[in-house]
Biopython code that builds the backbone (N, CA, C, O; Angstrom):
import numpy as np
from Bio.PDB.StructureBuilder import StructureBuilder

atoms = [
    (1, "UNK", "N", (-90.536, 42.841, -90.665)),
    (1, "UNK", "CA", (-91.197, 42.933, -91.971)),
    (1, "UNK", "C", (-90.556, 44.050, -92.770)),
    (1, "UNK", "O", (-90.343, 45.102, -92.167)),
    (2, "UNK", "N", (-90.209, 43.956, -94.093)),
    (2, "UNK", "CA", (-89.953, 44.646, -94.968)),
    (2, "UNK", "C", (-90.776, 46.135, -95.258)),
    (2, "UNK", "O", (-91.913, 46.173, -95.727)),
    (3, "UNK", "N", (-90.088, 47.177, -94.936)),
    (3, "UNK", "CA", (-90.823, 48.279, -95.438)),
    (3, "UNK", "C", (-90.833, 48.825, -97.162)),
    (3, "UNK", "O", (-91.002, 49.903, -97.732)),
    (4, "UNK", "N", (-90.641, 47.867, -97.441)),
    (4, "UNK", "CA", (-90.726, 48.195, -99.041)),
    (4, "UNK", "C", (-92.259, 48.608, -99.511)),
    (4, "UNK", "O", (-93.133, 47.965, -98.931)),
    (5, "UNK", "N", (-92.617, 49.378, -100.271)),
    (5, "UNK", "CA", (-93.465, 50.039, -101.292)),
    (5, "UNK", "C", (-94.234, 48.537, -101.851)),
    (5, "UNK", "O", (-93.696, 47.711, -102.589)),
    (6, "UNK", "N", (-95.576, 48.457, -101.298)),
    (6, "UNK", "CA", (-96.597, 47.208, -101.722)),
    (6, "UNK", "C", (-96.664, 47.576, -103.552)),
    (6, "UNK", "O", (-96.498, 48.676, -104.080)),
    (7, "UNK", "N", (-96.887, 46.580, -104.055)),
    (7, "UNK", "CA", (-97.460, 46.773, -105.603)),
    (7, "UNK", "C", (-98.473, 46.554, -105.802)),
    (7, "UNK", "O", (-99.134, 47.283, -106.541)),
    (8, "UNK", "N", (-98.912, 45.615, -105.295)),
    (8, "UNK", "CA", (-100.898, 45.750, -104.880)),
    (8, "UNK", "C", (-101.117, 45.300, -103.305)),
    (8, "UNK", "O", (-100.719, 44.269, -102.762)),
    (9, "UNK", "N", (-101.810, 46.301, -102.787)),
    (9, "UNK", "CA", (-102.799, 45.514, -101.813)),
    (9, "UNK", "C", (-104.024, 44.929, -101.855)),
    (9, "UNK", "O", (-104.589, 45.329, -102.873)),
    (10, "UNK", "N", (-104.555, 44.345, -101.380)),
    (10, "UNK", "CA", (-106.027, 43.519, -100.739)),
    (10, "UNK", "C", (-106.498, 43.704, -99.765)),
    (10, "UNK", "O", (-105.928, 43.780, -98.677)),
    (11, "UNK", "N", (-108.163, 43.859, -100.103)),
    (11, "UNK", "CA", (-109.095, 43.635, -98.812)),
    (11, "UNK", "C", (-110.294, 42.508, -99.003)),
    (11, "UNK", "O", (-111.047, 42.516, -99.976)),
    (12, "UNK", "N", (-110.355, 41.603, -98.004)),
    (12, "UNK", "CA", (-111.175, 40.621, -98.104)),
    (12, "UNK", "C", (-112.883, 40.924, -97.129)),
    (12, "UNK", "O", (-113.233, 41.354, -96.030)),
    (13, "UNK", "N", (-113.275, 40.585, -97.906)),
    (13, "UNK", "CA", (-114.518, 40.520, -97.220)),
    (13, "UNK", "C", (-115.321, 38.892, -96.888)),
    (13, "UNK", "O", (-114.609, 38.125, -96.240)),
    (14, "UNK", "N", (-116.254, 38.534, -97.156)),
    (14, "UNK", "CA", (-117.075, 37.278, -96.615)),
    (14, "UNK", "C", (-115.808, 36.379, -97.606)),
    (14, "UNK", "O", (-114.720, 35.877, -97.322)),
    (15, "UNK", "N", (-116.477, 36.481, -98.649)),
    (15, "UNK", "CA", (-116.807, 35.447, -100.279)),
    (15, "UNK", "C", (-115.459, 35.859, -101.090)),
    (15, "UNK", "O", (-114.663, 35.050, -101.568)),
    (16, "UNK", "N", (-115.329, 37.693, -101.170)),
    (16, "UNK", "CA", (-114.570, 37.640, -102.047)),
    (16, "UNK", "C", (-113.348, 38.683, -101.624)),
    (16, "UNK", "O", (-113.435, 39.512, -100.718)),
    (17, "UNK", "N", (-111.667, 38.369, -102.857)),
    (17, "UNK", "CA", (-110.392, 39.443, -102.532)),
    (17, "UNK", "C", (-110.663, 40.527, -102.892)),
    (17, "UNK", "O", (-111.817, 40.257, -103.226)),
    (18, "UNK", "N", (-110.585, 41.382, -103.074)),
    (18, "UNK", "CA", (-110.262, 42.658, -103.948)),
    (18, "UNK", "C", (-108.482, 43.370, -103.794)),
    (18, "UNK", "O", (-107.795, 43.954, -102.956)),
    (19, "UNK", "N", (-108.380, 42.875, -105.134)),
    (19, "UNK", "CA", (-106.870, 43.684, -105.218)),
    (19, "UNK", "C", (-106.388, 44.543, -106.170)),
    (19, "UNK", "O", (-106.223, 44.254, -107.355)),
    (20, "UNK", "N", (-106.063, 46.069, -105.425)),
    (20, "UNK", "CA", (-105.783, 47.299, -105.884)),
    (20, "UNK", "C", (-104.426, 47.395, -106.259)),
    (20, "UNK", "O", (-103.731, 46.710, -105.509)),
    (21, "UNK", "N", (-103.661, 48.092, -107.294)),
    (21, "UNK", "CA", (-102.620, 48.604, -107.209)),
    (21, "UNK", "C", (-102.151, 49.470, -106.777)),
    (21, "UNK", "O", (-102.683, 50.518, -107.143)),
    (22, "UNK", "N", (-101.390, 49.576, -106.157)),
    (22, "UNK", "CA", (-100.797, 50.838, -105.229)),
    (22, "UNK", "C", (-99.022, 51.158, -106.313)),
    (22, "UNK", "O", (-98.066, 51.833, -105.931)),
    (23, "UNK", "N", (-99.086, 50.797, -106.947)),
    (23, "UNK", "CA", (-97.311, 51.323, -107.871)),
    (23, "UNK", "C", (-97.430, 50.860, -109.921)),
    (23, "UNK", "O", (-98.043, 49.952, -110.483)),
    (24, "UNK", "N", (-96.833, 51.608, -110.298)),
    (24, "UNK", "CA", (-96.837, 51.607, -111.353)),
    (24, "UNK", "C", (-96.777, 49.560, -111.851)),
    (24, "UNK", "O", (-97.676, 48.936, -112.416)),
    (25, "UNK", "N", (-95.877, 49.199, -111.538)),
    (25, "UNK", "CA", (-95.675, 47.428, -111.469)),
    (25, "UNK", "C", (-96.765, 47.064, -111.019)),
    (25, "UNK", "O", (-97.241, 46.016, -111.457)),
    (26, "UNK", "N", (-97.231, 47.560, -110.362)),
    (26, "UNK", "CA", (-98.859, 46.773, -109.393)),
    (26, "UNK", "C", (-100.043, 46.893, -110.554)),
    (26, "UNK", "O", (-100.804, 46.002, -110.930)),
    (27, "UNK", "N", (-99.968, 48.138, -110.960)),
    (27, "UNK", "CA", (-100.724, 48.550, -112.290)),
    (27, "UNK", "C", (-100.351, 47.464, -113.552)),
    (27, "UNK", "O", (-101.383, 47.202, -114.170)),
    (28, "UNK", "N", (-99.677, 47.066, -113.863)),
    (28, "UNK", "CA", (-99.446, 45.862, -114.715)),
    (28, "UNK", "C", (-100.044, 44.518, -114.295)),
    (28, "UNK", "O", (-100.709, 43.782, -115.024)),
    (29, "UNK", "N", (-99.687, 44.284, -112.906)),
    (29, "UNK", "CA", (-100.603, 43.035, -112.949)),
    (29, "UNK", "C", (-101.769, 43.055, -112.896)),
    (29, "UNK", "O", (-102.371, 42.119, -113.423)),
    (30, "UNK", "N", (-102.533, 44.147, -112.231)),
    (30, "UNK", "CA", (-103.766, 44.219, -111.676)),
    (30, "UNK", "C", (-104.654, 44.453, -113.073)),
    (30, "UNK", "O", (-105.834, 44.103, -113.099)),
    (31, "UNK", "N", (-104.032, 45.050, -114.199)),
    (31, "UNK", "CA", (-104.083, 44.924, -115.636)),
    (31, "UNK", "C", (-104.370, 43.962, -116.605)),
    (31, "UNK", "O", (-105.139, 44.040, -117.563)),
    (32, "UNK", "N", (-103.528, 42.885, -116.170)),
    (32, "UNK", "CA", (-103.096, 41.260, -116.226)),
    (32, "UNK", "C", (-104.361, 40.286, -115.679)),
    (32, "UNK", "O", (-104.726, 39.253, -116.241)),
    (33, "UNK", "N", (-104.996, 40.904, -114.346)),
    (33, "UNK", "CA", (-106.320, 40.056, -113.487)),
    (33, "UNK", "C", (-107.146, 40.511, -114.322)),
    (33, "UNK", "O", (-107.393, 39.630, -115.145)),
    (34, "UNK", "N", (-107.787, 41.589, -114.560)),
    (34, "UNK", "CA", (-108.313, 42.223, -115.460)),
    (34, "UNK", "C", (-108.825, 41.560, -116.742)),
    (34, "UNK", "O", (-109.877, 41.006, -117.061)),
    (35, "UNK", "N", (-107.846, 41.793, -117.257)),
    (35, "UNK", "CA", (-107.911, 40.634, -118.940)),
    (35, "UNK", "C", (-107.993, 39.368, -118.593)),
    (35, "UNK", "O", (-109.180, 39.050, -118.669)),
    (36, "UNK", "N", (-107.432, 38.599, -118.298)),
    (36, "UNK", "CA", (-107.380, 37.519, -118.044)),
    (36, "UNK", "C", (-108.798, 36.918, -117.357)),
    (36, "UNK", "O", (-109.416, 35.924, -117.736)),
    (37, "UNK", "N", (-109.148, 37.860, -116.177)),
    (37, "UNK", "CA", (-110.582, 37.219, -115.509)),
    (37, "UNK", "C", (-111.138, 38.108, -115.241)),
    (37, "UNK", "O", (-111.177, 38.301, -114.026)),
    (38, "UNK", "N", (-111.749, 38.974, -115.971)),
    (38, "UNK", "CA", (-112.562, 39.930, -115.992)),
    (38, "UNK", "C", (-112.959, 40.858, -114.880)),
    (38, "UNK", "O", (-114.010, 41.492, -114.780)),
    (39, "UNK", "N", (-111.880, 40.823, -114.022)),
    (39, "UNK", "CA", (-111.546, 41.729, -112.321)),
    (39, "UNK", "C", (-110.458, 41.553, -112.235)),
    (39, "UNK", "O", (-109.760, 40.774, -112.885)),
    (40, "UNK", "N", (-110.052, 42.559, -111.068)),
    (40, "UNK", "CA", (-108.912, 42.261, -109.708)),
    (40, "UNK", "C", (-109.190, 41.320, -108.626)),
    (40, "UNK", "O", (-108.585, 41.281, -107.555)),
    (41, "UNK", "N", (-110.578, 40.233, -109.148)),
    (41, "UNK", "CA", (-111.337, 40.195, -107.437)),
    (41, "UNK", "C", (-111.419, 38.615, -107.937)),
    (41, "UNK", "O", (-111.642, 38.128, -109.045)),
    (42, "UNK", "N", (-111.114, 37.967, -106.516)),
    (42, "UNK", "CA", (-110.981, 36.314, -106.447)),
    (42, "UNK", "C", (-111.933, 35.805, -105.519)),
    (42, "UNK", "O", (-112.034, 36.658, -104.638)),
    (43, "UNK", "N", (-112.652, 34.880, -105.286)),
    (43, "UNK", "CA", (-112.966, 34.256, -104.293)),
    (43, "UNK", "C", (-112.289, 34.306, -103.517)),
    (43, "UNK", "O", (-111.119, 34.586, -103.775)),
    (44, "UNK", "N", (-112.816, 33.991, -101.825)),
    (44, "UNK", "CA", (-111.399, 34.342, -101.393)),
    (44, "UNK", "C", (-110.672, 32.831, -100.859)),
    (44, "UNK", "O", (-109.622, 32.765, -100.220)),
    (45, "UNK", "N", (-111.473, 31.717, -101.274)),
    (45, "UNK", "CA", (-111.132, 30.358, -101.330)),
    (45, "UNK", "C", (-109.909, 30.666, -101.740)),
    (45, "UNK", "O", (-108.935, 30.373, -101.047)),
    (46, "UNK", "N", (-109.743, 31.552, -103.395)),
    (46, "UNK", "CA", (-108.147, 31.468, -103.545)),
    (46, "UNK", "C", (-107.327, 32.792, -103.810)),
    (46, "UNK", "O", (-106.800, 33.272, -104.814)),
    (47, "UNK", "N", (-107.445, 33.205, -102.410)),
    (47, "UNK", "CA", (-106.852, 34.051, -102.212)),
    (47, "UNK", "C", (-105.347, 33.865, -101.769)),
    (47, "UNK", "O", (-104.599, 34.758, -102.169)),
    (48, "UNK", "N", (-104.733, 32.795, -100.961)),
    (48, "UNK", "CA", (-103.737, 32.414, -100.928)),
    (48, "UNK", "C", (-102.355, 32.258, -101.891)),
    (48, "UNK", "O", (-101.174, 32.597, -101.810)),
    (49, "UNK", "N", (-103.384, 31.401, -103.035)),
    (49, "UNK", "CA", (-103.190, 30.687, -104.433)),
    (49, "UNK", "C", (-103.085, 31.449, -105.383)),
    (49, "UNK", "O", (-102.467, 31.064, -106.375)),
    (50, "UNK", "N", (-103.728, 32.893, -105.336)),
    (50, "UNK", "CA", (-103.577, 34.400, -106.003)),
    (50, "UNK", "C", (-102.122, 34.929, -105.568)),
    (50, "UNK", "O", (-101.066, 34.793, -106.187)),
    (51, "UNK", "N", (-102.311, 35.467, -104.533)),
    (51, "UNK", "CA", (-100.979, 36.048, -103.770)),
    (51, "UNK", "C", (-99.905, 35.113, -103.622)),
    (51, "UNK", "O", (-98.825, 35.697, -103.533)),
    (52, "UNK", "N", (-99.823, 33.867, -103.565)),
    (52, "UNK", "CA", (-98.638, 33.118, -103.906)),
    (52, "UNK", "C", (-98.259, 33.195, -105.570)),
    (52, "UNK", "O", (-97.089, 33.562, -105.682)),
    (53, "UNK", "N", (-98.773, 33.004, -106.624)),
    (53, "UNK", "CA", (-98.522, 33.639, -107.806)),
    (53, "UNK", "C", (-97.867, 35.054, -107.887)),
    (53, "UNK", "O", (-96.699, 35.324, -108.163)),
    (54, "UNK", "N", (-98.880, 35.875, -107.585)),
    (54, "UNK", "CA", (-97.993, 37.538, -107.773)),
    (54, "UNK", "C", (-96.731, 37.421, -106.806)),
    (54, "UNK", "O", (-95.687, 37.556, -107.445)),
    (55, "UNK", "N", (-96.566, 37.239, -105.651)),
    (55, "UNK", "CA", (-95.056, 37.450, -105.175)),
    (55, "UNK", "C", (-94.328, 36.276, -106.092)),
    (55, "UNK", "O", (-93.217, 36.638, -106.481)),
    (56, "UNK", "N", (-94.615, 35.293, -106.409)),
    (56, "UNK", "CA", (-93.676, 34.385, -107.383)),
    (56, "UNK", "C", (-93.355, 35.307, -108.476)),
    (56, "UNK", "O", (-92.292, 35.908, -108.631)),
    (57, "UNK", "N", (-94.178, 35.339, -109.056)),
    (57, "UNK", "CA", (-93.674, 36.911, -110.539)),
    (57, "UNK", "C", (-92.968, 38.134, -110.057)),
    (57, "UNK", "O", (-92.705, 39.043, -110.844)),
    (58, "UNK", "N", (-92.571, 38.205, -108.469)),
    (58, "UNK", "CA", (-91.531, 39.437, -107.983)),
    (58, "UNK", "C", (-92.709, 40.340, -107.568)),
    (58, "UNK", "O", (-92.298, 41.091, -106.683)),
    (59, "UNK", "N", (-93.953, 40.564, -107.835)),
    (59, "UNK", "CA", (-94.888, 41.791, -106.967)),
    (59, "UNK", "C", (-94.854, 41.492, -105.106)),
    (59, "UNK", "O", (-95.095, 40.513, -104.400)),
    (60, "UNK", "N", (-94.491, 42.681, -104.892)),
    (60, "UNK", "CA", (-94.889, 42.310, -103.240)),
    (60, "UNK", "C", (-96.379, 43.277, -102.995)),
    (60, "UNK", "O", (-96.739, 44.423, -103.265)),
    (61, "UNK", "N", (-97.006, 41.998, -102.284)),
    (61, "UNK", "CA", (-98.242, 41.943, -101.751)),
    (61, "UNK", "C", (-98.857, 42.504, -100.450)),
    (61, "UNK", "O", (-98.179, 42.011, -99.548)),
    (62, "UNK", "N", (-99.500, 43.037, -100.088)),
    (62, "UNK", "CA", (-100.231, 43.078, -98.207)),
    (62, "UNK", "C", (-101.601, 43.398, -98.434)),
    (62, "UNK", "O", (-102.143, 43.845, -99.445)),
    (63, "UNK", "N", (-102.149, 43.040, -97.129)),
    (63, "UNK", "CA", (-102.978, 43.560, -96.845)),
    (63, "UNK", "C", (-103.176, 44.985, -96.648)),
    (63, "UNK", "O", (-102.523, 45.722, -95.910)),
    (64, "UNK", "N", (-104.163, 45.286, -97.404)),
    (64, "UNK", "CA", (-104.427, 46.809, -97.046)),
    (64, "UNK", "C", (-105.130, 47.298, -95.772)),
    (64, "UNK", "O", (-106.114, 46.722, -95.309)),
    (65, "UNK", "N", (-104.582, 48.376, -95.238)),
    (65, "UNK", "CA", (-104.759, 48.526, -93.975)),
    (65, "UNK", "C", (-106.518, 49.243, -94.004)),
    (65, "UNK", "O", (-107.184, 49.633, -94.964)),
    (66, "UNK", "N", (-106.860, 49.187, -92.451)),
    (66, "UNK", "CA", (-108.333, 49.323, -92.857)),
    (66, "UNK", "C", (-109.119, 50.461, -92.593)),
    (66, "UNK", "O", (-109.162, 51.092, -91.537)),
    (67, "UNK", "N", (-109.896, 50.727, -93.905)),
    (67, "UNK", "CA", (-110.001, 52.320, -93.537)),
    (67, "UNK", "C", (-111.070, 52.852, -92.549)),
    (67, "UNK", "O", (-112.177, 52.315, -92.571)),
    (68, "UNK", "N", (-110.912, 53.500, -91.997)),
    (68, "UNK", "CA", (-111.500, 54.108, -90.654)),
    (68, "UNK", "C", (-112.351, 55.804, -91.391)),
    (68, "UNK", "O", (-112.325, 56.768, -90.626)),
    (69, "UNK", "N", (-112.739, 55.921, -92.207)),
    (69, "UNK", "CA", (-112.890, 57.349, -92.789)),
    (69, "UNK", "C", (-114.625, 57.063, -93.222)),
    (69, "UNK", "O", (-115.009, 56.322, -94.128)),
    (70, "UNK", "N", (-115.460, 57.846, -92.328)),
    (70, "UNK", "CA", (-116.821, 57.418, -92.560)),
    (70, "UNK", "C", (-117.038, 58.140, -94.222)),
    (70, "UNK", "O", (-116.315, 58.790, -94.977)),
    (71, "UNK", "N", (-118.366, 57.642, -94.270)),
    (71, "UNK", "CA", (-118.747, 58.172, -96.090)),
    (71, "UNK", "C", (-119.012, 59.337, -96.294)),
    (71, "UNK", "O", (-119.232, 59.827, -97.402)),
    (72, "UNK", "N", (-119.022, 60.255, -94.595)),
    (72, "UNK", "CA", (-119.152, 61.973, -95.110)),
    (72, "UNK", "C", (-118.304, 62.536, -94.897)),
    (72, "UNK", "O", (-118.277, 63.734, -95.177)),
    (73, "UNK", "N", (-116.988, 61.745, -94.162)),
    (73, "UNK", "CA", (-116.175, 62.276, -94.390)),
    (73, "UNK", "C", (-115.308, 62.534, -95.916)),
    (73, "UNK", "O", (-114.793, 63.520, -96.444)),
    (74, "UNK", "N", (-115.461, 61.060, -96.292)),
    (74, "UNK", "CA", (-114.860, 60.788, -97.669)),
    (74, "UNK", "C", (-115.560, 62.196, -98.698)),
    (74, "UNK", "O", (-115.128, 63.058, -99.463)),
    (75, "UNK", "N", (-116.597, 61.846, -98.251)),
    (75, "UNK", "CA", (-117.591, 63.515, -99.487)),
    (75, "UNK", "C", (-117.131, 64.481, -99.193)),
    (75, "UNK", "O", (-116.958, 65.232, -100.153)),
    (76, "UNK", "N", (-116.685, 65.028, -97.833)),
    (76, "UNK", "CA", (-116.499, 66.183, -97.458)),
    (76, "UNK", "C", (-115.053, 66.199, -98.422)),
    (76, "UNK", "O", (-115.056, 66.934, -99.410)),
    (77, "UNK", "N", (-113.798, 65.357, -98.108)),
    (77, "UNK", "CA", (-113.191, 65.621, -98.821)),
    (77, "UNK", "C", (-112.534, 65.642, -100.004)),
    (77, "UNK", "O", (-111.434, 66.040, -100.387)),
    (78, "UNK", "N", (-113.603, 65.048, -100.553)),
    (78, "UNK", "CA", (-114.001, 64.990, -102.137)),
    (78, "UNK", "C", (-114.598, 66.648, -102.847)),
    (78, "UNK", "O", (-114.507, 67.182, -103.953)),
    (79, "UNK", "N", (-115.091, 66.952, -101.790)),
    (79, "UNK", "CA", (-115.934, 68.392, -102.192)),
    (79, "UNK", "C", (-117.065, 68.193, -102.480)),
    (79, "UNK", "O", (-117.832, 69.021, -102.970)),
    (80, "UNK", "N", (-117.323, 66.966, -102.185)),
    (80, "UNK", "CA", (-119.079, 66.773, -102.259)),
    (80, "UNK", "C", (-120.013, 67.746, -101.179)),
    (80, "UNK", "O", (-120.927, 68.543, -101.394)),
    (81, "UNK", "N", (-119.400, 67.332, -100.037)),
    (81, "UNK", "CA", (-120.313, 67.689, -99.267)),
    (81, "UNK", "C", (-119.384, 69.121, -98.835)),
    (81, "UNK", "O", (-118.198, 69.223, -99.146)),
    (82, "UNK", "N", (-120.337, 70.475, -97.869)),
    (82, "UNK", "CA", (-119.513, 71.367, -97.519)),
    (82, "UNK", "C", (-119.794, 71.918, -96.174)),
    (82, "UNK", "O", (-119.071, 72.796, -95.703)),
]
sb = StructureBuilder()
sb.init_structure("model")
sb.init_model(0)
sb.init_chain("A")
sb.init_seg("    ")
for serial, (resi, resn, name, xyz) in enumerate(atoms, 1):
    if name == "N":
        sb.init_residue(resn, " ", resi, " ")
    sb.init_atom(name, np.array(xyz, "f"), 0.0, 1.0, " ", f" {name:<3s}", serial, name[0])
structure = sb.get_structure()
């Protein structure tokens, strides 16, 4: 597999995609989902049919890896919590 720099990743849950930009180019399309359909976020019926589009337009795609960082940790290092 290619170690190239993702332009958006995804995380799926039950029902639906969610896709983030991770690079300035990723920020354009995810820009593009946005306007166009009022999210980054697809059913995930077509989630395939999504991500075959963006790598056709040249974005490379992955799954985003999965985060392991509980919610006090995230505060703690946010500076929420101390």
């Amino acid at each position: 597999m290619s170690e190239e720099t993702a332009d958006l990743e995804y995380q799926r849950d039950e029902m639906f995609t969610i896709f983030y930009p991770t690079s300035d180019a990723g920020l354009v399309a995810w820009n593009q989902m946005r306007e166009q359909e009022g999210g980054a976020t697809v059913m995930t019926a077509h989630e395939i049919a999504v991500i075959n589009q963006l790598r056709a337009a040249g974005y490379i795609v992955r799954k985003s890896k999965p985060i392991d960082t509980s919610d006090d940790e995230l505060l703690e290092q946010l500076g929420v919590l101390s």
